[in-house]
LUMSEDREN-830098 format. One record per residue: x, y, z of N, C-alpha, C in turn; residue in three letters. Coordinates in steps of 0.1 Angstrom, whole numbers, padded with zeros to 4 digits, always signed. Atoms other than C-alpha are relative to their C-alpha. Last residue first. Example, Ala and Ser with C-alpha at 12.3 -4.5 7.8 and 13.67 -1.06 7.14 Angstrom:
BEGIN
-0009-0011+0000+0137-0011+0071-0008+0011+0008SER+0009-0012+0000+0123-0045+0078+0009+0012+0000ALA
//
This chain:
BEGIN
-0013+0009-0002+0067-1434+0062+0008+0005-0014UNK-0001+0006+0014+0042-1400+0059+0008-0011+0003UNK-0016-0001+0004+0038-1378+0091-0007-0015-0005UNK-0011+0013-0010+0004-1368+0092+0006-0005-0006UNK-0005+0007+0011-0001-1330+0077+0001-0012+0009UNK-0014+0004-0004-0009-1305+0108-0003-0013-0013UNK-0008-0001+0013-0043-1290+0094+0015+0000-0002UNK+0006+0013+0012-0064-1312+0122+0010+0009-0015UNK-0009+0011+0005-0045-1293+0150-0003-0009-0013UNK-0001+0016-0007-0075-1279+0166+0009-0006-0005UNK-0002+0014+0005-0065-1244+0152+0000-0006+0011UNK+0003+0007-0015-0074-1206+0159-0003-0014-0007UNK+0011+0003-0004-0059-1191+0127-0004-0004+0010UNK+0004+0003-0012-0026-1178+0115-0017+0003-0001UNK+0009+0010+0002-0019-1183+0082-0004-0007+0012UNK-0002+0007-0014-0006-1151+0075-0011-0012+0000UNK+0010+0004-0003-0006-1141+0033+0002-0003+0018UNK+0001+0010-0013+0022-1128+0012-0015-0002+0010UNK-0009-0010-0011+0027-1107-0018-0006-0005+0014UNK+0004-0015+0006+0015-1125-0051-0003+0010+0012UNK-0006-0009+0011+0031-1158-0042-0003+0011-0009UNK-0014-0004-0008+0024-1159-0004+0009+0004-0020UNK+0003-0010-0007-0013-1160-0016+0014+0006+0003UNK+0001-0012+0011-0008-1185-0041+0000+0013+0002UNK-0014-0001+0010+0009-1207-0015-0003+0009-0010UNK-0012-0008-0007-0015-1197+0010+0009-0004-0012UNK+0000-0013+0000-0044-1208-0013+0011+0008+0008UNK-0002-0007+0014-0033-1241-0021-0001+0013-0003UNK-0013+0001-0001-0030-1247+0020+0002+0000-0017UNK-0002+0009+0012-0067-1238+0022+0017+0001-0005UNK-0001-0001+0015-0064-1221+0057+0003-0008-0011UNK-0020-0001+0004-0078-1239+0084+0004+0006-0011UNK-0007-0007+0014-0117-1233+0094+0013+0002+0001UNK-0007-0010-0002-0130-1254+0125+0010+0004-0015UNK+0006-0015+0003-0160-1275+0120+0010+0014+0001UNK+0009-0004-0013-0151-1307+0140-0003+0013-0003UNK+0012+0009-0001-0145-1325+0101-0003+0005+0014UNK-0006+0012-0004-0122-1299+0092-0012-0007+0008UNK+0003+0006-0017-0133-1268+0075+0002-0017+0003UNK+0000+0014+0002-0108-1257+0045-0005-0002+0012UNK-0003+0010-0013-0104-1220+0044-0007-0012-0004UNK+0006+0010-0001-0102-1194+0012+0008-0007+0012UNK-0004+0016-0002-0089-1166+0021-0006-0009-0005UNK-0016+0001+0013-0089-1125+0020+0001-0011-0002UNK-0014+0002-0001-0103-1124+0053+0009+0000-0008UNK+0000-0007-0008-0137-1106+0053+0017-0002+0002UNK-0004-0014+0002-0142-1122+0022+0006+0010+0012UNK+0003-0013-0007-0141-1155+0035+0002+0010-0006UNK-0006-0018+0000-0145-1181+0010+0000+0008+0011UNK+0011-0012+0001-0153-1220+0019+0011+0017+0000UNK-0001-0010+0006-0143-1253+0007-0007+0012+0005UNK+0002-0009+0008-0150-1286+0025+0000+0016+0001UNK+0005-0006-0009-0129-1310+0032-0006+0013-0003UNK+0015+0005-0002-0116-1336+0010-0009+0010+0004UNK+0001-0003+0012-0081-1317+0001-0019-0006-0004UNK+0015-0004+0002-0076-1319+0035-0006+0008-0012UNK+0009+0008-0013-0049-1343+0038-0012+0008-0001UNK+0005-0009-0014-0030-1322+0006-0011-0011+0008UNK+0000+0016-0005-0021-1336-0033+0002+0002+0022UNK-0011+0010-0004-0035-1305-0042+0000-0008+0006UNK-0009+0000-0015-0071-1293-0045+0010-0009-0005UNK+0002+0014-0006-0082-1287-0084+0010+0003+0011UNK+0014+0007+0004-0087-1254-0104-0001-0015+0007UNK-0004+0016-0002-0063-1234-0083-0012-0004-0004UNK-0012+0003+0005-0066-1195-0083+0006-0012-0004UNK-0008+0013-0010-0099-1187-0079+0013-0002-0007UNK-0016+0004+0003-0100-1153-0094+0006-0012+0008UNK-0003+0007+0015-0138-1152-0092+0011+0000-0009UNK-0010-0017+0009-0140-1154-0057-0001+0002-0013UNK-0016+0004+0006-0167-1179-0043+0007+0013-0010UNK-0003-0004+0014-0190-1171-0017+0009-0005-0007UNK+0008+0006+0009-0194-1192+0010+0004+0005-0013UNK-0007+0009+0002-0189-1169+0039-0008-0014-0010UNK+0001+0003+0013-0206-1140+0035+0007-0010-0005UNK-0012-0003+0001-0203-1129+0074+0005-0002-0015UNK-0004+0001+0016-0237-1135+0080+0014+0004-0007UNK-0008-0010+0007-0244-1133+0115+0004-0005-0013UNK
//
């Protein structure tokens, strides 16, 4: 199924990933969602945590997903 994931928007909003844990990982568009997502190294799509913030700042965004936990931040000393 083809779902057109991949694409890229062409109002990306962020020209470089923030300073973010999965700022490595790679980049993909959903159209279907409105989103860019960040897949984590076991293949599961988290939202791009640059795009919720741009998303919440031009009228809000949910950032609910089905998550393995990989886009929890680890705790910093």
């Amino acid at each position: 199924m083809d779902d057109g994931a991949g694409a890229i928007r062409r109002d990306f909003p962020f020209p470089e990933a923030g300073d973010h844990h999965m700022r490595e990982w790679p980049l993909v568009w959903h159209p279907a969602r409105g989103h860019f997502e960040r897949t984590c190294p076991h293949g599961v799509g988290h939202p791009d945590p640059d795009d919720v913030l741009y998303l919440q700042s031009v009228g809000g965004v949910s950032g609910a997903h089905p998550c393995d936990g990989c886009c929890i931040a680890p705790l910093r000393d």
